[in-house]
C-alpha positions, 0 to 999 in steps of 0.5 A, spaced: 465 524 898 458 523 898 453 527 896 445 527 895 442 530 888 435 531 886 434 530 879 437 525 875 437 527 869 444 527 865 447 528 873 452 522 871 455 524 865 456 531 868 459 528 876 464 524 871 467 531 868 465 536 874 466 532 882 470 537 885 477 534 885 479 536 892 473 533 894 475 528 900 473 521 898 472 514 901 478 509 902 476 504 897 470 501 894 468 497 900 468 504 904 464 507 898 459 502 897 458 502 906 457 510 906 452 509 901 448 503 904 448 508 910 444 513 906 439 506 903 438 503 910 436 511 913 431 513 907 428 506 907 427 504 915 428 499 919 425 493 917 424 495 910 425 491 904 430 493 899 430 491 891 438 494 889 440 493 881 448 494 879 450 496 874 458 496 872 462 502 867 467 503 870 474 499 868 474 496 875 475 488 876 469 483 878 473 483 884 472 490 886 464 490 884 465 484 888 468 488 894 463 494 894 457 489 892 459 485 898 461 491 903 454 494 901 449 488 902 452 487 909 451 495 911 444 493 909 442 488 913 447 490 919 441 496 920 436 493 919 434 493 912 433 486 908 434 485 900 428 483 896 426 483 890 419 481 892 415 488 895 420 492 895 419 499 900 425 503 896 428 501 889 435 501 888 440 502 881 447 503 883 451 505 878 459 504 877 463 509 873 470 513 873 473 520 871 479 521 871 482 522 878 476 518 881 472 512 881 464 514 882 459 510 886 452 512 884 445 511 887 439 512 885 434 511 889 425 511 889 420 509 895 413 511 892 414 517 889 420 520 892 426 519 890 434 521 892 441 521 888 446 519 892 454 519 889 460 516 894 468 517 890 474 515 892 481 515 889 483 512 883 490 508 886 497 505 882 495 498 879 497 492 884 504 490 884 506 485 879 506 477 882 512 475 884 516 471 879 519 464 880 513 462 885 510 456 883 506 450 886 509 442 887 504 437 887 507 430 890 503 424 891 502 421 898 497 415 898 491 413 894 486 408 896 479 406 893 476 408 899 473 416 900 479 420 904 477 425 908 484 427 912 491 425 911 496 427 916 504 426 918 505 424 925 512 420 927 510 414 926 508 414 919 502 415 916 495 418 918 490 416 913 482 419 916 476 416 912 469 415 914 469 409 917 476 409 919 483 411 921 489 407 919 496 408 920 500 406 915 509 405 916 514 405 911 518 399 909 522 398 903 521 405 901 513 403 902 508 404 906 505 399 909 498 398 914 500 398 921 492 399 924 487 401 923 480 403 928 473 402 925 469 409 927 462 408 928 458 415 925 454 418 932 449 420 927 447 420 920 451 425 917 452 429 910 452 425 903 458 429 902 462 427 910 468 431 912 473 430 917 480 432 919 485 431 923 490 434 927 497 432 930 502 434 936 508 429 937 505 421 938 497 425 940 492 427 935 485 429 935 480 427 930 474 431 928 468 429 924 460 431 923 457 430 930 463 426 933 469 428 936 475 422 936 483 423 940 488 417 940 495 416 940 499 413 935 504 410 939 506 405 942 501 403 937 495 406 934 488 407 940 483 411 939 476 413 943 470 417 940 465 420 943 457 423 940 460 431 940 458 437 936 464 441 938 466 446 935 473 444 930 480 447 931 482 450 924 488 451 922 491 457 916 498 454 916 501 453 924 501 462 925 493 462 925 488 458 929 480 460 928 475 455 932 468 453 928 462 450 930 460 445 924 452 444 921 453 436 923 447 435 919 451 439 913 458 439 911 459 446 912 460 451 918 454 455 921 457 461 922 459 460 929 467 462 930 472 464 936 479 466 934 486 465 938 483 471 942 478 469 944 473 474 941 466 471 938 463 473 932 458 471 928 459 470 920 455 467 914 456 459 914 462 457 910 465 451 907 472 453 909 478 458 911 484 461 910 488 467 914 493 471 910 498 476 912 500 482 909 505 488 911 504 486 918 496 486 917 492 479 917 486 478 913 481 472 914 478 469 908 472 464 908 469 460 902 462 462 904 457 457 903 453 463 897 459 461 893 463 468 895 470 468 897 470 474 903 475 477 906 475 479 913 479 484 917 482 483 924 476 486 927 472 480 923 469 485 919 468 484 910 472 487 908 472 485 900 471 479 896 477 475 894 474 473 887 471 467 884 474 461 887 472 454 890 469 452 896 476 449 899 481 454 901 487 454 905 492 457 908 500 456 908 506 460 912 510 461 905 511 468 904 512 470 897 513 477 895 512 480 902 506 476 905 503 469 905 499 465 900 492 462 900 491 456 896 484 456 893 480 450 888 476 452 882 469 455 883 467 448 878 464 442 882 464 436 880 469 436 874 477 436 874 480 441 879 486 444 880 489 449 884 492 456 885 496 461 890 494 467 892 496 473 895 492 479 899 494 485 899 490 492 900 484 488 901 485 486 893 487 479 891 494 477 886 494 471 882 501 469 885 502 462 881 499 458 875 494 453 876 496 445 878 490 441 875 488 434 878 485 428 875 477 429 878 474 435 884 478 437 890 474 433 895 478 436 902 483 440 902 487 442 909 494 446 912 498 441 912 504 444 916 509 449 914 508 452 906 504 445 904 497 443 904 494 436 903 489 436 897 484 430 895 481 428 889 477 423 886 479 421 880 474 422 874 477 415 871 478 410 875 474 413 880 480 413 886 482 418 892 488 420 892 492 425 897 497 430 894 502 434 899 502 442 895 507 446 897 508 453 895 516 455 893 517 462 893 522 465 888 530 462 887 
């Protein structure tokens, strides 16, 4: 429901005892918070700039202000309208409150000396159903090196390891790995401080991809490899059900933005570090580690749809299904510390812890699908200042 009132004295106080309870209300936050947008852009115009104020009463989590904030402030620029807090056309406090059958939305709104109250509602629901019991995360050891490791993958022939300036095969012998070949990468540009690469495998093929640069290869009958100056965009896996291909800022270490999913469809989205397909009672849910430090989740249309909480910037997906849908593993929003990592499931654009936290002895400096319910972290460890690879794997209740 949404409503516009002249007046805003004590009009809160009375909506929490007095909105009508038939009253058909939106869906959830996200939903209430896009009406409300709706109403803001139209009463500002296009162009014009706007201050918005929250303020949060309500028993809601910071994952759903998050949500509602998140859903309110792309509406905004959707139509048209831009956030600032420097001249602004029209200021607006919103406020987050609750009654007994609803959750309350409430705007007031100013432009010079006109001023509009709007109120959108929706439905207070049944808490989220508790974490599955028994799902937890194993952490194995893989390689380590002194040298920076960008990507590690597992082809037929042993061990794939991707740095900076070179990718290396490693075979196993008496229970060890040991160096088979490597092939030395000459970098097409300068790239980040920060470089990123990955790697991608299919029988003895694999696919290398790295800032302003783009490598394939073979790993039998022995390791070969050509490179060529490229900006193509990445192939980004989310387990093996998902695929979404992202154009990487080469100059940077993050995605500007720029995706196509399997189906073809191109979509322009805010820049991201990384990202991570969930699924949920048949429905699929894109999550991006966007580069403001939000973690937003995004419908099969690729519209927000919420926001997933204060994570890190490395997430990725798996093909685990715990507790009826699949995980996404996510680092701490801290940098440059000791890290760790976490499971989570997304249901009803809500966000469930499904495990406790795996530490690491440093940062998480990559982190990637590695096939089927694991993922391949690195870190650097904070005391002896190696990298080290970990295969994480999701195990679901027994």
């Amino acid at each position: 429901m949404i409503a516009a009132v002249k007046g805003w004295p004590a009009v809160l106080a009375a909506l929490l005892f007095f909105l009508p309870r038939c009253a058909r209300s939106a869906d959830d936050p996200a939903g209430a918070a896009r009406e409300l947008a709706r109403r803001t852009a139209a009463f500002a115009g296009r162009g014009a700039l706007v201050a918005v104020a929250w303020r949060n009463l309500a028993s809601l989590d910071s994952a759903a202000a998050g949500q509602a904030r998140a859903a309110f402030e792309t509406t905004l620029e959707e139509a048209g309208v831009r956030l600032s807090e420097i001249a602004p056309v029209v200021e607006a406090q919103i406020t987050l409150s609750e009654n007994e059958s609803q959750y309350l939305m409430v705007e007031e709104s100013r432009k010079g000396a006109e001023r509009q109250v709007w109120i959108a509602s929706w439905k207070r629901g049944t808490p989220p159903a508790a974490p599955a019991e028994g799902v937890t995360l194993e952490k194995k050891l893989v390689w380590e090196q002194d040298e920076a490791i960008l990507d590690v993958a597992f082809p037929a022939a042993g061990l794939l390891v991707l740095s900076p300036a070179r990718v290396a095969l490693y075979t196993q012998a008496n229970g060890k790995w040991e160096a088979s070949k490597s092939v030395a990468l000459t970098p097409a540009k300068t790239g980040p401080r920060d470089p990123r690469g990955h790697l991608r495998t299919s029988g003895k093929s694999f696919q290398a991809f790295l800032p302003g640069m783009a490598c394939s290869g073979a790993t039998e009958p022995a390791l070969q490899m050509e490179c060529r100056a490229a900006d193509e965009p990445w192939v980004l896996e989310s387990g093996s059900r998902a695929l979404l291909v992202g154009n990487f800022a080469a100059a940077r270490n993050y995605f500007d933005g720029r995706v196509t999913t399997q189906s073809g469809m191109r979509k322009t989205v805010p820049p991201f570090f990384s990202a991570a397909s969930v699924e949920d009672q048949g429905r699929t849910w894109w999550v991006l580690a966007q580069v403001d430090g939000r973690s937003q989740i995004f419908d099969a249309a690729w519209q927000p749809s919420g926001v997933a909480g204060q994570w890190g910037s490395d997430i990725a997906g798996t093909d685990a299904r715990c507790g009826g849908g699949s995980q996404v593993l996510a680092t701490r929003p801290a940098e440059g510390e000791a890290d760790a990592l976490q499971a989570f499931a997304v249901s009803n654009q809500a966000v469930t812890a499904m495990t406790g936290a795996v530490d690491f002895p440093g940062p998480v400096t990559a982190l990637w699908p590695s096939g089927g319910t694991s993922v391949l972290a690195v870190a650097r460890d904070l005391r002896t200042g190696r990298y080290a690879a970990y295969l994480v794997t999701v195990v679901c209740g027994r």
